[in-house]
C-alpha positions in Angstrom: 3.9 -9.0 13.3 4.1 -7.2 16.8 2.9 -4.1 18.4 5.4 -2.1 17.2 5.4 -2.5 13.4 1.3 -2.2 13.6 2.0 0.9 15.1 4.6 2.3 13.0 2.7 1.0 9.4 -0.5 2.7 10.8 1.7 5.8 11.0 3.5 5.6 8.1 -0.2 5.1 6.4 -1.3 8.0 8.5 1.3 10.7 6.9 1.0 9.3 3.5 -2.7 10.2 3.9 -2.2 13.8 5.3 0.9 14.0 2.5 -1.6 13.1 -0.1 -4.6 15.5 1.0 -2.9 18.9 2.2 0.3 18.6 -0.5 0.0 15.9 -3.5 -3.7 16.8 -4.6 -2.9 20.6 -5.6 -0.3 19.2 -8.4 -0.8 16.6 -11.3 1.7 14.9 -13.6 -0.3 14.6 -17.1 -3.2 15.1 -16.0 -3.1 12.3 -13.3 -3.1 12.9 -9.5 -0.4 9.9 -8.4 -2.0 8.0 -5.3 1.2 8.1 -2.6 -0.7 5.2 -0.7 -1.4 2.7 -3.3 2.7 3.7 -4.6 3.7 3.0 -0.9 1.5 -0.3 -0.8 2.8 -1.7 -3.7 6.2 -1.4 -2.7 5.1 -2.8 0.8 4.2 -6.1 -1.2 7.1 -6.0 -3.2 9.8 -5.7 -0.5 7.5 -8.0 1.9 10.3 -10.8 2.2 12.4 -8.5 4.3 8.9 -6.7 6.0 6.2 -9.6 6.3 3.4 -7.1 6.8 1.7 -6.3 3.4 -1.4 -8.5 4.5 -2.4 -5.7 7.8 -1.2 -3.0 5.5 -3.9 -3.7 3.1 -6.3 -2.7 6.0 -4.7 0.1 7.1 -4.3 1.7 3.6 -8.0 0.6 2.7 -8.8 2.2 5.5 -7.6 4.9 5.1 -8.0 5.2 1.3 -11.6 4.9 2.4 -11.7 7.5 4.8 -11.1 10.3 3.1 -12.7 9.3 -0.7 -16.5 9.2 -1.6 -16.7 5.4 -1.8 -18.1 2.8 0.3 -16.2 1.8 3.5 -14.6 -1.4 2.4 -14.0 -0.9 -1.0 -10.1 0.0 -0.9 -9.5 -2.4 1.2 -11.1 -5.4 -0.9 -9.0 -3.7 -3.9 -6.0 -3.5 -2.1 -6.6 -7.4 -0.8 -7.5 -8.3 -4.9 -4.1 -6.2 -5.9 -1.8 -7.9 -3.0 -3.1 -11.4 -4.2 -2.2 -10.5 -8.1 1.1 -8.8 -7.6 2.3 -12.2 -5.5 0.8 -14.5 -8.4 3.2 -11.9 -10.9 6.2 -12.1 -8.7 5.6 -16.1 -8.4 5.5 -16.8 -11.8 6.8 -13.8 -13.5 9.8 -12.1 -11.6 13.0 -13.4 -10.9 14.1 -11.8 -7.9 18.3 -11.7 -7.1 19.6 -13.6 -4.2 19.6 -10.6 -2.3 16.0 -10.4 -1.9 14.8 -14.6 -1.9 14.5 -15.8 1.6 
């Protein structure tokens, strides 16, 4: 991973957050406030054979996940780790991916 896509994933991590704060917190769907970072990680993971950078994203998104909640500093990012490592064991064992996305 070079300079560049650090810098653009710590942006694209940046909006989501202000996206989330100043415009996705005043509505809910059910009763549920959707989480645009942890939607936009889990993507990241999923689509990481065409952008090998899910591993640094966790720490960015942890980051700032942890930033602006009440919790310990740390504790998105370990979850975000834990959830990266699960969703690869599920797309290893469970998903069949088209030829379009296998390297």
């Amino acid at each position: 991973m070079n300079a560049a896509h650090s810098i653009l994933l710590f942006f694209l991590f940046y909006l989501l957050v202000l996206f989330q704060v100043g415009f996705v917190s005043h509505f809910s769907l059910f009763g549920f406030i959707p989480n645009s970072i942890l939607i936009a990680y889990i993507l990241l993971v999923i689509f990481e054979s065409r952008f090998p950078f899910s591993f640094a994203g966790a720490f960015v998104a942890g980051f700032f996940l942890d930033l602006f909640s009440q919790n310990l500093l740390g504790i998105s990012v370990v979850m975000l780790l834990a959830l990266r490592a699960l969703l690869k064991l599920a797309m290893q064992y469970y998903v069949r991916l088209p030829l379009l996305f296998q390297r």
